[in-house]
TIDREN-837111 format. One record per residue: residue number from 1; x, y, z of N, C-alpha, C, O in turn. Coordinates in steps of 0.1 Angstrom, whole numbers. Example, Ala and Ser with C-alpha at 12.3 -4.5 7.8 and 13.67 -1.06 7.14 Angstrom:
REM residues 2
i = 1 | n_xx = 132 | n_yy = -57 | n_zz = 78 | ca_xx = 123 | ca_yy = -45 | ca_zz = 78 | c_xx = 132 | c_yy = -33 | c_zz = 78 | o_xx = 142 | o_yy = -33 | o_zz = 85
i = 2 | n_xx = 128 | n_yy = -22 | n_zz = 71 | ca_xx = 137 | ca_yy = -11 | ca_zz = 71 | c_xx = 129 | c_yy = 0 | c_zz = 79 | o_xx = 134 | o_yy = 11 | o_zz = 80
REM end
This chain:
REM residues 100
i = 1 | n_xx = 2102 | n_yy = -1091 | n_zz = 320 | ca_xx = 2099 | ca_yy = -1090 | ca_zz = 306 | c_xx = 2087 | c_yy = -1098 | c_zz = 304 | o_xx = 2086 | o_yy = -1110 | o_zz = 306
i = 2 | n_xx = 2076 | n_yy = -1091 | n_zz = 298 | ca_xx = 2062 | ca_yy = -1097 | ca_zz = 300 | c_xx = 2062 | c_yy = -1100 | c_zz = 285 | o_xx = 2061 | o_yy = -1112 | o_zz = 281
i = 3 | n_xx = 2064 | n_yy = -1089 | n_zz = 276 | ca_xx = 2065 | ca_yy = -1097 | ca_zz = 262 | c_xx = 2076 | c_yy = -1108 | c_zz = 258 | o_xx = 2088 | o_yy = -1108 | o_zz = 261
i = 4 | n_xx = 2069 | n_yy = -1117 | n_zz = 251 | ca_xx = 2080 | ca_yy = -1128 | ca_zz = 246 | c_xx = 2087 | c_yy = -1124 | c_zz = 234 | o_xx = 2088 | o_yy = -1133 | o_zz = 226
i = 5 | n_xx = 2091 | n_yy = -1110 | n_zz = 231 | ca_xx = 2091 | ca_yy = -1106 | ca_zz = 220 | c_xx = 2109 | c_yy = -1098 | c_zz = 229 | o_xx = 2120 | o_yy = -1097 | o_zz = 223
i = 6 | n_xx = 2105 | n_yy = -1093 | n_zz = 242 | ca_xx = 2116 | ca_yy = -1086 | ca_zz = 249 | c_xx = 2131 | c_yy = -1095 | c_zz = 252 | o_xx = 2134 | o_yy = -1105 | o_zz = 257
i = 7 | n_xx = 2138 | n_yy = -1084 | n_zz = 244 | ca_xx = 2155 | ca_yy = -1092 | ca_zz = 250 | c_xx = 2162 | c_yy = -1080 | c_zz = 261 | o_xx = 2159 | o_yy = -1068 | o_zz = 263
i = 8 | n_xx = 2168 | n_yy = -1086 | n_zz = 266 | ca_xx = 2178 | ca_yy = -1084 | ca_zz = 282 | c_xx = 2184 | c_yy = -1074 | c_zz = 271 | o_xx = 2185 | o_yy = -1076 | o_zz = 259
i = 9 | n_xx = 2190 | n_yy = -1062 | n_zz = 277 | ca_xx = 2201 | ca_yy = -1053 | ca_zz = 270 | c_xx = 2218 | c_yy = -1061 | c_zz = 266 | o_xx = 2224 | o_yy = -1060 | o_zz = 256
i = 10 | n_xx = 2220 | n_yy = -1068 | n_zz = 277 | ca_xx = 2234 | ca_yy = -1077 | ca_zz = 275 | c_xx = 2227 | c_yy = -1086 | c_zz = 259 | o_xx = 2234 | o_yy = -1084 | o_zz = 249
i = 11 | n_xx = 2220 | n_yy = -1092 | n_zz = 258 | ca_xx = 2216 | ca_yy = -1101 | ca_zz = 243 | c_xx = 2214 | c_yy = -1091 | c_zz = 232 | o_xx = 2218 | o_yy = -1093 | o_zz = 221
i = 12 | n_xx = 2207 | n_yy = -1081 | n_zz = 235 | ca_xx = 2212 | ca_yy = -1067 | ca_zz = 222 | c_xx = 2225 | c_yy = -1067 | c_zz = 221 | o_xx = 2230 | o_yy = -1072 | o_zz = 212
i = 13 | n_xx = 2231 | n_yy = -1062 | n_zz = 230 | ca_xx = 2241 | ca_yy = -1053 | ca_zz = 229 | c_xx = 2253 | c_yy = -1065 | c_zz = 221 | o_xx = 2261 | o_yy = -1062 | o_zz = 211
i = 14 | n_xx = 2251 | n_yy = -1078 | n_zz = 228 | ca_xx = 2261 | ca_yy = -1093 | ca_zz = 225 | c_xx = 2256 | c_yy = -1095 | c_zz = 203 | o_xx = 2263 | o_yy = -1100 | o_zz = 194
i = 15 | n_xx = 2244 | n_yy = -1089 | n_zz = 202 | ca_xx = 2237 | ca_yy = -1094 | ca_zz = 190 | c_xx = 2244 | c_yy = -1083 | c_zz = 180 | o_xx = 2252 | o_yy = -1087 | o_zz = 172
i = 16 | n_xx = 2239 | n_yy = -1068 | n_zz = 182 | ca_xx = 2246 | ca_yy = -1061 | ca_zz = 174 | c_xx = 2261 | c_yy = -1058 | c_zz = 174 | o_xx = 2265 | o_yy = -1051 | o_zz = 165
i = 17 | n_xx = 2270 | n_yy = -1061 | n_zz = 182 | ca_xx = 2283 | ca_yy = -1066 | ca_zz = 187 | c_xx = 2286 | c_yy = -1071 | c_zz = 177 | o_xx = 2294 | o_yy = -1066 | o_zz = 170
i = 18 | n_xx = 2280 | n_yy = -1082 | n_zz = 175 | ca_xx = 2286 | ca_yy = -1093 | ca_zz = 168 | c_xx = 2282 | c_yy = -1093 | c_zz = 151 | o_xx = 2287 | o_yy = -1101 | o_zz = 143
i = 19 | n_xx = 2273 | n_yy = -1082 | n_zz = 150 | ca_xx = 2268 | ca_yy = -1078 | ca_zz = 134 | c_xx = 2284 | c_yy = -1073 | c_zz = 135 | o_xx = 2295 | o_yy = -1078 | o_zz = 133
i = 20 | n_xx = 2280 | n_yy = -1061 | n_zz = 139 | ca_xx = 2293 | ca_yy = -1048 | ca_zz = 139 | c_xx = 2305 | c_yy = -1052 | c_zz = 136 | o_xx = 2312 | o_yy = -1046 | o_zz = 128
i = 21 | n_xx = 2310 | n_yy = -1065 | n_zz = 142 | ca_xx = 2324 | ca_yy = -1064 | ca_zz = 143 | c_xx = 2325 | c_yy = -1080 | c_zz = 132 | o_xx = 2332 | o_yy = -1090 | o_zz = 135
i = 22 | n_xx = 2316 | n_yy = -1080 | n_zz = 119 | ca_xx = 2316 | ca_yy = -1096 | ca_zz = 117 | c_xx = 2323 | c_yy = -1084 | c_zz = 102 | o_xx = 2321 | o_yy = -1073 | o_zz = 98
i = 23 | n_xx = 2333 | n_yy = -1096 | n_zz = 98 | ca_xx = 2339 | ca_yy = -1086 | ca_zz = 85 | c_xx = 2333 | c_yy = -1087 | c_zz = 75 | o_xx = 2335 | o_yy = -1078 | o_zz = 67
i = 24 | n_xx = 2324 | n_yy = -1096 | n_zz = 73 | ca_xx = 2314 | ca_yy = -1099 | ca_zz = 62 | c_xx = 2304 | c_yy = -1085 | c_zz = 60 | o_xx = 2297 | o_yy = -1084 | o_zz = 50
i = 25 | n_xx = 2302 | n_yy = -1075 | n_zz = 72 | ca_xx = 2296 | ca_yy = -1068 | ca_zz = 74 | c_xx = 2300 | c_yy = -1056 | c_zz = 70 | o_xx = 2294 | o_yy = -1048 | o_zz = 64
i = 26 | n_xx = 2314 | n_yy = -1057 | n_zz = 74 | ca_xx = 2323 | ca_yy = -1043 | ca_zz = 78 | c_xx = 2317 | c_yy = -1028 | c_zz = 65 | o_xx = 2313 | o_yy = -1029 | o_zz = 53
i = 27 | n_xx = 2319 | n_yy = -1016 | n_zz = 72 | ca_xx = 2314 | ca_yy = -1003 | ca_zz = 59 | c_xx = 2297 | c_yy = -1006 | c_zz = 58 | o_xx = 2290 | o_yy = -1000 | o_zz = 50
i = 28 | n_xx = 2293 | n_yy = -1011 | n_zz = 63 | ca_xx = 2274 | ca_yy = -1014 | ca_zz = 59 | c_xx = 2269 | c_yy = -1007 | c_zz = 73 | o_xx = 2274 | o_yy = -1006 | o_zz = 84
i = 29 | n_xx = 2258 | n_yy = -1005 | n_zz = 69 | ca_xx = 2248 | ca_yy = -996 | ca_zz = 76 | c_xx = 2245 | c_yy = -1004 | c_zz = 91 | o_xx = 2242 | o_yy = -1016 | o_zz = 91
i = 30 | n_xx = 2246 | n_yy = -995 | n_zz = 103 | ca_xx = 2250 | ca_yy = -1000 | ca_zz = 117 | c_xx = 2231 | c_yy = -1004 | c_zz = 123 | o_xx = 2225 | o_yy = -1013 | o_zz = 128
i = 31 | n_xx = 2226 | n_yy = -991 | n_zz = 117 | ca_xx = 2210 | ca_yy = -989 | ca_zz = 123 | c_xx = 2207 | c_yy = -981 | c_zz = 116 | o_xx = 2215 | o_yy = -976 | o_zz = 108
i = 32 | n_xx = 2192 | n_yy = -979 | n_zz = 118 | ca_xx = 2183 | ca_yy = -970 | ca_zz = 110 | c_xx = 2174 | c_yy = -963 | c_zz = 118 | o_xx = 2170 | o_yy = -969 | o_zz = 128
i = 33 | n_xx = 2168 | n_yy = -951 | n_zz = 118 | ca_xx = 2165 | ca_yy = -945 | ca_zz = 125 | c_xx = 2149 | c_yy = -937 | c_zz = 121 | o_xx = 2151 | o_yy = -928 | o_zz = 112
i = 34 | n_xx = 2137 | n_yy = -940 | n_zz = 124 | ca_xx = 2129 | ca_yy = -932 | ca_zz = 121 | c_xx = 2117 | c_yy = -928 | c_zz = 130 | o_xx = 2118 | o_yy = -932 | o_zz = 142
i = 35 | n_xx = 2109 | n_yy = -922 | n_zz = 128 | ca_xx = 2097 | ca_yy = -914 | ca_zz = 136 | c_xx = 2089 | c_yy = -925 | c_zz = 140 | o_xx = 2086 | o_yy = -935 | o_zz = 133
i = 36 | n_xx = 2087 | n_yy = -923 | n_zz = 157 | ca_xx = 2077 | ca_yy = -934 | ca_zz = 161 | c_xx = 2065 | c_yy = -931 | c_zz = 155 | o_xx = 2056 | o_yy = -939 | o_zz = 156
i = 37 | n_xx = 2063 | n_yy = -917 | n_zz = 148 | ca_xx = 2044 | ca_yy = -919 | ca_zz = 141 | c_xx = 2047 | c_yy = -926 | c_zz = 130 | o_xx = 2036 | o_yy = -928 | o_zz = 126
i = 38 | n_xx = 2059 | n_yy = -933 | n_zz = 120 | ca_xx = 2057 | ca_yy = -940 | ca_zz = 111 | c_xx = 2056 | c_yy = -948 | c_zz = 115 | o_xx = 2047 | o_yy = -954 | o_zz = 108
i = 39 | n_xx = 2058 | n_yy = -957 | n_zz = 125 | ca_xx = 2051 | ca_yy = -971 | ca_zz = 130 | c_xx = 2036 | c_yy = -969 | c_zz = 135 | o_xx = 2027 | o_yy = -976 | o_zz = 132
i = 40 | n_xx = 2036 | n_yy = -957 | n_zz = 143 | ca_xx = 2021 | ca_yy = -956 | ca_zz = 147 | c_xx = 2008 | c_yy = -958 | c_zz = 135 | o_xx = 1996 | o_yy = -962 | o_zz = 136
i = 41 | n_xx = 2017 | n_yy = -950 | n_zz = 121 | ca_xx = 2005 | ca_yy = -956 | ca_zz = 112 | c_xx = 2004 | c_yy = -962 | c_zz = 107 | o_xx = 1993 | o_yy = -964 | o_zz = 102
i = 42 | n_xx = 2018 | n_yy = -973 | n_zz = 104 | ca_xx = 2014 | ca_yy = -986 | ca_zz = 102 | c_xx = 2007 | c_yy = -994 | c_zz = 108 | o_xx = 1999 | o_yy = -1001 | o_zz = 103
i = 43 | n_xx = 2009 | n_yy = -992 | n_zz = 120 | ca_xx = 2004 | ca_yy = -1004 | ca_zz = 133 | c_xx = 1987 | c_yy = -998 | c_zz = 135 | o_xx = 1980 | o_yy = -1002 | o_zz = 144
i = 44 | n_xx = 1983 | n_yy = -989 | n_zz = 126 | ca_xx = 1972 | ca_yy = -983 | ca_zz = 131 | c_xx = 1961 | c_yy = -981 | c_zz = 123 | o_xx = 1950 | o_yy = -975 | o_zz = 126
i = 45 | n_xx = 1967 | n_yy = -989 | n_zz = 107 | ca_xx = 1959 | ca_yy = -992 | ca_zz = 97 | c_xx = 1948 | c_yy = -1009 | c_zz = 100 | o_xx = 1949 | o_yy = -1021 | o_zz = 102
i = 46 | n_xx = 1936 | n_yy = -999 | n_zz = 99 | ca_xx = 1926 | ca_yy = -1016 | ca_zz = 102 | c_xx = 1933 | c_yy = -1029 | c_zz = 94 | o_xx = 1939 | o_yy = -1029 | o_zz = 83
i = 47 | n_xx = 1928 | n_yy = -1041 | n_zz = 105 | ca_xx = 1938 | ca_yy = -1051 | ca_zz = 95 | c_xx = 1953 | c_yy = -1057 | c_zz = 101 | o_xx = 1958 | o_yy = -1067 | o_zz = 99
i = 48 | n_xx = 1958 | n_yy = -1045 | n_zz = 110 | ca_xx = 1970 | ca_yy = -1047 | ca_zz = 110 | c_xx = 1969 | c_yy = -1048 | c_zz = 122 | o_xx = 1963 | o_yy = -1040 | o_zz = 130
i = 49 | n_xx = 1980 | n_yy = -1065 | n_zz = 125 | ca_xx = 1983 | ca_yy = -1071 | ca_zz = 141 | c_xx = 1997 | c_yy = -1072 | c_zz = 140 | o_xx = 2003 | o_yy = -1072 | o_zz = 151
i = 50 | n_xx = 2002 | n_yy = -1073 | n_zz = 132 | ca_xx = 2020 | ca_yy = -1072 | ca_zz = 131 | c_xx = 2026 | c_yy = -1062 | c_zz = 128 | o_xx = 2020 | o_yy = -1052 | o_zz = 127
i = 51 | n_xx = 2038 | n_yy = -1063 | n_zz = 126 | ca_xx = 2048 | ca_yy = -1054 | ca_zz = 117 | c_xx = 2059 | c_yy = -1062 | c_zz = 109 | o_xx = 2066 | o_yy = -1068 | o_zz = 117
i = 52 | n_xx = 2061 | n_yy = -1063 | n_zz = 100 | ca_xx = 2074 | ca_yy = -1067 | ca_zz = 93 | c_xx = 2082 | c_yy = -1059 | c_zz = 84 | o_xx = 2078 | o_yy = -1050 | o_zz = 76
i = 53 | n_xx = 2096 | n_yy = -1064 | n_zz = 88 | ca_xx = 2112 | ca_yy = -1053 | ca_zz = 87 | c_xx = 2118 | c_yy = -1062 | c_zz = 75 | o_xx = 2125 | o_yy = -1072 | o_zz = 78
i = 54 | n_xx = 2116 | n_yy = -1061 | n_zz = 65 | ca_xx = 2125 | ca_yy = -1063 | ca_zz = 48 | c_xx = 2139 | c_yy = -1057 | c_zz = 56 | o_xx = 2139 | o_yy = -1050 | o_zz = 66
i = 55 | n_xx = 2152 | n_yy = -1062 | n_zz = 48 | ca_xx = 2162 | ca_yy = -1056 | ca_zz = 44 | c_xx = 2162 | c_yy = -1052 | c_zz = 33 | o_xx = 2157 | o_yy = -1058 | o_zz = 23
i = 56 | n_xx = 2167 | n_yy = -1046 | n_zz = 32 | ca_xx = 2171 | ca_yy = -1037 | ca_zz = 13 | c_xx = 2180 | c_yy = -1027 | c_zz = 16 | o_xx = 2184 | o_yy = -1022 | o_zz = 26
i = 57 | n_xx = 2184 | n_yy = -1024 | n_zz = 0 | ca_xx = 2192 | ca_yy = -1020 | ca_zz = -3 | c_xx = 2183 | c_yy = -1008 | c_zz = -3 | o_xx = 2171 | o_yy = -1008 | o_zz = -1
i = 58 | n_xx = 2192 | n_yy = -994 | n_zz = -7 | ca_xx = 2185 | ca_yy = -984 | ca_zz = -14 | c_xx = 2191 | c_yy = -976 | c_zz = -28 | o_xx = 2199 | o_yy = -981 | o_zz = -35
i = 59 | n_xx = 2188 | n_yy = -969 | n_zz = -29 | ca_xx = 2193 | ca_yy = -961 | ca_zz = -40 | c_xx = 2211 | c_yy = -960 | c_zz = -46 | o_xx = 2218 | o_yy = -961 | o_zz = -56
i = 60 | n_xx = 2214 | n_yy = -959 | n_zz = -29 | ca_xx = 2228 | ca_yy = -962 | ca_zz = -28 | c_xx = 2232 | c_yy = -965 | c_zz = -27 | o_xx = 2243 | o_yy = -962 | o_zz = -25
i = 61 | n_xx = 2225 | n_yy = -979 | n_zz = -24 | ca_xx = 2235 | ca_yy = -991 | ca_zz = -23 | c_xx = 2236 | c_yy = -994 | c_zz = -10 | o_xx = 2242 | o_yy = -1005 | o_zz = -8
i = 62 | n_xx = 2232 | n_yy = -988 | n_zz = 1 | ca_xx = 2232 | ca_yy = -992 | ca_zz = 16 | c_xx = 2223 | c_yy = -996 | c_zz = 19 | o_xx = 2212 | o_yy = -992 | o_zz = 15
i = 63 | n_xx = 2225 | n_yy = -1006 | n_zz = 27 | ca_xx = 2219 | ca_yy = -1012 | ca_zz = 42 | c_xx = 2206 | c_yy = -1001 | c_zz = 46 | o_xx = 2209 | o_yy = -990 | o_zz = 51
i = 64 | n_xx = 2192 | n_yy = -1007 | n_zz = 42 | ca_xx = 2179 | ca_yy = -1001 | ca_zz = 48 | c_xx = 2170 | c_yy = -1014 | c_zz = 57 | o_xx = 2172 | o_yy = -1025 | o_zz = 61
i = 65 | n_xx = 2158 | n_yy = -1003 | n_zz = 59 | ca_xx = 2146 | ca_yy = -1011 | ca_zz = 63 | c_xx = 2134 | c_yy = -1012 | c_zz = 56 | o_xx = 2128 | o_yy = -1004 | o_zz = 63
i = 66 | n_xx = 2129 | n_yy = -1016 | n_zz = 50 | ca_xx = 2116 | ca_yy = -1014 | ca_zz = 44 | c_xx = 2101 | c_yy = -1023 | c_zz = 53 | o_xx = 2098 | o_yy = -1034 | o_zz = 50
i = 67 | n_xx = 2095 | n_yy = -1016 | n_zz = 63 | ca_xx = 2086 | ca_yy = -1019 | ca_zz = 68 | c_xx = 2071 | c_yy = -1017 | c_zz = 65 | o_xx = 2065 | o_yy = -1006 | o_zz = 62
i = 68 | n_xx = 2067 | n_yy = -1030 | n_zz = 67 | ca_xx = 2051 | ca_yy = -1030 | ca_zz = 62 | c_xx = 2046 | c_yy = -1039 | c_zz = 76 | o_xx = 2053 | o_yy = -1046 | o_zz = 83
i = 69 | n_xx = 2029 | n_yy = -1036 | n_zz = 77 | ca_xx = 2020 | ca_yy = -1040 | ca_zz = 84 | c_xx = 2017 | c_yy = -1054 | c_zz = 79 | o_xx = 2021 | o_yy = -1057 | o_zz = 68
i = 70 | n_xx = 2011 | n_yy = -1063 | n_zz = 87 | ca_xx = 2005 | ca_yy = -1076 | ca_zz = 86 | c_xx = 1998 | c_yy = -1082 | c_zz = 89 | o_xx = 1998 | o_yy = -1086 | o_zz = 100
i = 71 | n_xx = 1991 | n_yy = -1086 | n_zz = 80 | ca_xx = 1969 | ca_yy = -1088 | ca_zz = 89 | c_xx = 1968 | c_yy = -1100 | c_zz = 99 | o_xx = 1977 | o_yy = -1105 | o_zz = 105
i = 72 | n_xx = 1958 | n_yy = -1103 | n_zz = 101 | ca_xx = 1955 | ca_yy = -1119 | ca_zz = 105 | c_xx = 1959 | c_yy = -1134 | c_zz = 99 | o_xx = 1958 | o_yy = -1146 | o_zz = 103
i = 73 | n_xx = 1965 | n_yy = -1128 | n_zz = 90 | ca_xx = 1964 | ca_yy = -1146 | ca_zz = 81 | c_xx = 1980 | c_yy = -1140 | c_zz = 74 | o_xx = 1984 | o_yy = -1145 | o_zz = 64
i = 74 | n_xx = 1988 | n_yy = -1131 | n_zz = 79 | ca_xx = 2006 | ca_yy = -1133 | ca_zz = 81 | c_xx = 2004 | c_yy = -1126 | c_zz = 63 | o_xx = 2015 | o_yy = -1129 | o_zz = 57
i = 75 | n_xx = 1997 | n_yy = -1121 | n_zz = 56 | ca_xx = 2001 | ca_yy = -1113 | ca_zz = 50 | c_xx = 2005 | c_yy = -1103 | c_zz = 50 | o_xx = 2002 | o_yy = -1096 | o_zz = 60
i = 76 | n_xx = 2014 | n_yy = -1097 | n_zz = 38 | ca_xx = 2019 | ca_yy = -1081 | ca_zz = 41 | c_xx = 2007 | c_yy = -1069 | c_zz = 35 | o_xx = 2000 | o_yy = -1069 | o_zz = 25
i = 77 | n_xx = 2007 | n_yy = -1062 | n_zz = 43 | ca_xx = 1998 | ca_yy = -1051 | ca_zz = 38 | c_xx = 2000 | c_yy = -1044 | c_zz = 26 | o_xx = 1999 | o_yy = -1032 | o_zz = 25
i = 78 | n_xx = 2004 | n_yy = -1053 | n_zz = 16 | ca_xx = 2010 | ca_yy = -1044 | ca_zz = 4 | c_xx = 2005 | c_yy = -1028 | c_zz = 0 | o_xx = 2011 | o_yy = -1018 | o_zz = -3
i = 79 | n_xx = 1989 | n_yy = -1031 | n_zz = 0 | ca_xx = 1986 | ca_yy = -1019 | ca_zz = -6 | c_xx = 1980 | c_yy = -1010 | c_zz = 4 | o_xx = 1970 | o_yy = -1003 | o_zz = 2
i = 80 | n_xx = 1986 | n_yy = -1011 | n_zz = 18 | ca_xx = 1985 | ca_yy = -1003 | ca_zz = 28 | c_xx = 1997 | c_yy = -988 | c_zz = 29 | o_xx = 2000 | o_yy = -980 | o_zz = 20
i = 81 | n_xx = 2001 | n_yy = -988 | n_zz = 41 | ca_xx = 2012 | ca_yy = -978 | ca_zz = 37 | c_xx = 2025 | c_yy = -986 | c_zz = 42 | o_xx = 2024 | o_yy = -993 | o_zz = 52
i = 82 | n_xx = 2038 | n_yy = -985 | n_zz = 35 | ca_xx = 2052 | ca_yy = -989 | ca_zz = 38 | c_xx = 2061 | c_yy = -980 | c_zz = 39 | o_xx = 2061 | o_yy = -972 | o_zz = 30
i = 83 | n_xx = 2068 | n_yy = -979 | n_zz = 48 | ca_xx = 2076 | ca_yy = -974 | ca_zz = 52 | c_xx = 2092 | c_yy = -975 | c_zz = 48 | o_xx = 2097 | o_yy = -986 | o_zz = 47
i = 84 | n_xx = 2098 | n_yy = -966 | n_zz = 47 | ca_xx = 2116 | ca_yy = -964 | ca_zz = 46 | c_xx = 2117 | c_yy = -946 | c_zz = 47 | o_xx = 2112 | o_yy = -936 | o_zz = 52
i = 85 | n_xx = 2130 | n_yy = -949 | n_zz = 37 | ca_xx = 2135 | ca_yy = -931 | ca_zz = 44 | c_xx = 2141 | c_yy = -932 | c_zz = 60 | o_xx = 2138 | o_yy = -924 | o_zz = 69
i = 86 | n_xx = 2148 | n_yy = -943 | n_zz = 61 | ca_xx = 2150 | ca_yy = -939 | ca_zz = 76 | c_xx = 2166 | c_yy = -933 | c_zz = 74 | o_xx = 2173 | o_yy = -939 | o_zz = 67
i = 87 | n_xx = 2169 | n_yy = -926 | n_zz = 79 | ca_xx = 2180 | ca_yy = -921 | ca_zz = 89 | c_xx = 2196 | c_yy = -933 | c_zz = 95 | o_xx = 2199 | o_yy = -938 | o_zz = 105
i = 88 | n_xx = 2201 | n_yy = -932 | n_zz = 84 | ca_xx = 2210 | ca_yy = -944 | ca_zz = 87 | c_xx = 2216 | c_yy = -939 | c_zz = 99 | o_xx = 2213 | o_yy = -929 | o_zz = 105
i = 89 | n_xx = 2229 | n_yy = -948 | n_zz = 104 | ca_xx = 2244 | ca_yy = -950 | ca_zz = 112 | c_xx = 2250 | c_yy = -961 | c_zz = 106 | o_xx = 2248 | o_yy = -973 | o_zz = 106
i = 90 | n_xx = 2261 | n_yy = -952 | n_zz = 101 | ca_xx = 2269 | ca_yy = -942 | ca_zz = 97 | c_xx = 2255 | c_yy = -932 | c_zz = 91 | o_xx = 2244 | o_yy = -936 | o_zz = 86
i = 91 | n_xx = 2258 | n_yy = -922 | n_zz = 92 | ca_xx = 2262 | ca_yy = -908 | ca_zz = 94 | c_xx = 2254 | c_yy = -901 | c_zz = 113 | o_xx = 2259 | o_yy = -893 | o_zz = 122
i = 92 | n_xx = 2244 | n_yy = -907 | n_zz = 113 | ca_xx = 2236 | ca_yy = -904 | ca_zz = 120 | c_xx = 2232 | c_yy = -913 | c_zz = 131 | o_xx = 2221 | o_yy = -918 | o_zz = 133
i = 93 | n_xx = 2249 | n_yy = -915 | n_zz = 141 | ca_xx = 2247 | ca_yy = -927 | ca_zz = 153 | c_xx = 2244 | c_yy = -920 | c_zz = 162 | o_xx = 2244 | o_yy = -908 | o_zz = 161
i = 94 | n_xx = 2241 | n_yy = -928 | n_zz = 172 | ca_xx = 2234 | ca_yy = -929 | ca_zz = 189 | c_xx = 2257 | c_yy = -921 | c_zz = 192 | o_xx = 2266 | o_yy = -925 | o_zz = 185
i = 95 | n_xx = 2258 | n_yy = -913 | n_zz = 202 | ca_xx = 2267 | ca_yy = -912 | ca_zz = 206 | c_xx = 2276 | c_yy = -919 | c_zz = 216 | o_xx = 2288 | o_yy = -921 | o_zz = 217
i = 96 | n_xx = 2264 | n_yy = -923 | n_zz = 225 | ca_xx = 2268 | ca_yy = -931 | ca_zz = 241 | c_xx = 2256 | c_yy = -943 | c_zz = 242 | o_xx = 2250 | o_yy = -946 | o_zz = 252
i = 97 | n_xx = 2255 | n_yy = -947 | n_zz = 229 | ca_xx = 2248 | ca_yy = -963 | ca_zz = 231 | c_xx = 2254 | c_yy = -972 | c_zz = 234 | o_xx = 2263 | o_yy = -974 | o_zz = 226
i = 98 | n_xx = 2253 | n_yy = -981 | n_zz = 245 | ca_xx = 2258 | ca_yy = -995 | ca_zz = 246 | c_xx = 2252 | c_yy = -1008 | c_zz = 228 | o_xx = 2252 | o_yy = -1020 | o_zz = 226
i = 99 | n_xx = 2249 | n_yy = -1001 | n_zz = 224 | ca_xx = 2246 | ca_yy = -1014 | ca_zz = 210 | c_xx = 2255 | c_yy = -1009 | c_zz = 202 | o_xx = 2256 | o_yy = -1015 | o_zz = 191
i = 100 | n_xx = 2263 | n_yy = -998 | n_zz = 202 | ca_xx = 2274 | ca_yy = -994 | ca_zz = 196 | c_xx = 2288 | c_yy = -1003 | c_zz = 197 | o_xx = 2298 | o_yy = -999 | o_zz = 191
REM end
């Protein structure tokens, strides 16, 4: 693991395990799922060296992501582009994932 950013599959799998099965959680959204070109255009707007993941709510009241870009000096790219609309679980899980 060259990035210090990478975890071992056993510390996922031990991490979202432990979301999943915490009852404070229980019925709320598992994951979210979207197009790697929506990261690609975040990550591909001049300016932008990071990414940052908001939790939020949405329309209906579930468990999202709301992702924006982030410059040199740790601001958000507000008036760049942000991302959501993703693809929850529940409805829409991995079948034979070990983070399940």
């Amino acid at each position: 693991m060259s990035n210090p950013n990478e975890i071992s599959l056993a510390e996922a799998s031990s991490m979202t395990h432990s979301y999943q099965n915490d009852p404070a959680f229980s019925g709320m959204t598992i994951s979210c799922k979207i197009s790697n070109s929506a990261y690609q255009d975040i990550i591909s707007q001049p300016g932008c060296v990071e990414v940052r993941s908001y939790f939020a709510k949405n329309s209906s009241g579930n468990l999202t992501l709301v992702i924006v870009g982030v410059d040199t000096n740790g601001n958000d790219m507000t008036n760049g582009i942000i991302m959501n609309r993703f693809t929850p679980c529940p409805t829409n899980c991995p079948p034979n994932s070990p983070l399940m």
